[in-house]
C-alpha positions in Angstrom: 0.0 0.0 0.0 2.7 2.8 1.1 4.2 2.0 -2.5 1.3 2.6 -4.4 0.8 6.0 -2.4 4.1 6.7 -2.7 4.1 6.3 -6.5 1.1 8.6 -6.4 2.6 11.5 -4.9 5.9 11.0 -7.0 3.6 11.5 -9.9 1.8 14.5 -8.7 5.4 16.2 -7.4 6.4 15.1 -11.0 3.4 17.3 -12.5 3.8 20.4 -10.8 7.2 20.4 -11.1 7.1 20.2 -15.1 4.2 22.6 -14.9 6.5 24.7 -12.9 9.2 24.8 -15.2 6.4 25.2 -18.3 5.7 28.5 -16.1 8.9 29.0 -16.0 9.6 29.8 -19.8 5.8 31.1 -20.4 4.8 33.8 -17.9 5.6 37.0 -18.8 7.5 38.9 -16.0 10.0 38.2 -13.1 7.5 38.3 -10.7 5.1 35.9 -12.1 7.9 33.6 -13.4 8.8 33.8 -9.1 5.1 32.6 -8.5 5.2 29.8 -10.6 9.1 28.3 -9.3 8.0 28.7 -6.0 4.6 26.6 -7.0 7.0 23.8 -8.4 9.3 23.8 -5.9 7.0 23.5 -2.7 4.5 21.3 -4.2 6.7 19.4 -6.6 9.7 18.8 -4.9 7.8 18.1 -1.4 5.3 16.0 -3.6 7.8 13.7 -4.5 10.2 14.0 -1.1 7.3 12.6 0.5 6.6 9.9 -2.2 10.4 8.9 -1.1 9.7 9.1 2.9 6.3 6.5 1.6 8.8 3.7 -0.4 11.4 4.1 2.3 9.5 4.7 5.7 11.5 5.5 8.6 14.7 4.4 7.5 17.6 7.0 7.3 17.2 7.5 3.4 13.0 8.2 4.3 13.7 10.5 7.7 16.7 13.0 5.7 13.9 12.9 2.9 11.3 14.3 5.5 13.8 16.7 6.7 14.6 18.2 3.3 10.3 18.5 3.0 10.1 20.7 6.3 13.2 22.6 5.2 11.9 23.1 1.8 8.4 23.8 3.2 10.0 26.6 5.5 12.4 28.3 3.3 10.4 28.4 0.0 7.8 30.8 0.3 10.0 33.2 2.5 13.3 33.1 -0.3 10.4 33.9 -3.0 9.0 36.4 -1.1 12.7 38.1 -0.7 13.2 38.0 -4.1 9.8 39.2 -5.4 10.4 42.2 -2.6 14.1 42.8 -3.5 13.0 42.8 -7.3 10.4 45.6 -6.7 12.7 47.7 -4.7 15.4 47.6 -7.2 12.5 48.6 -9.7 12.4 45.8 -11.7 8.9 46.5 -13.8 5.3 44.4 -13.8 4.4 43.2 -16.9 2.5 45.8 -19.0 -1.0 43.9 -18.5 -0.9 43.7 -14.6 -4.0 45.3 -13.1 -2.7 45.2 -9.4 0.4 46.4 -7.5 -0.6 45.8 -4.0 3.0 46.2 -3.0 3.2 49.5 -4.6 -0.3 50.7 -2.5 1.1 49.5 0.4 4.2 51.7 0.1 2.8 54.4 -1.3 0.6 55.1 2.4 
């Protein structure tokens, strides 16, 4: 059974990390491109850490592959969020189509 669930959530980490990387190369701007690696890497990479941690169980190959999904799970969002944050401070543009700047309103009060 854990091998069948693991094989399950190898293949969904598998999707969102090649949708990830499709977002990658077709979004239109630095911040956007951000969103989607960020998508890839937390639910891709964890998808299929956790698929590992399912096949192996708690063997020492299984726990380092749980530790690397908290880490991941910890550091991702806040490393995109310092990017996206440094990129709008060093006035790296939106893309010409945004309707929103949020960031912009919120520095602007």
């Amino acid at each position: 059974m854990n091998e069948v669930l693991g094989t399950v959530f190898i293949v969904i980490g598998l999707a969102f990390d090649f949708f990830g990387c499709l977002g990658l190369v077709r979004l239109p701007d630095v911040y956007n491109r951000l969103q989607a690696a960020t998508k890839c890497v937390t639910l891709g990479t964890c998808g299929i850490l956790f698929g590992l941690f399912l096949f192996r169980g708690f063997t020492a190959a299984g726990l380092k592959a749980l530790l690397c999904l908290i880490f991941i799970i910890l550091t991702a969002p806040v490393s995109a969020h310092a990017l996206a944050r440094g990129a709008y401070i060093s006035g790296v543009k939106l893309w010409d189509k945004s309707v929103v700047d949020k960031y912009g309103e919120d520095i602007s009060k």
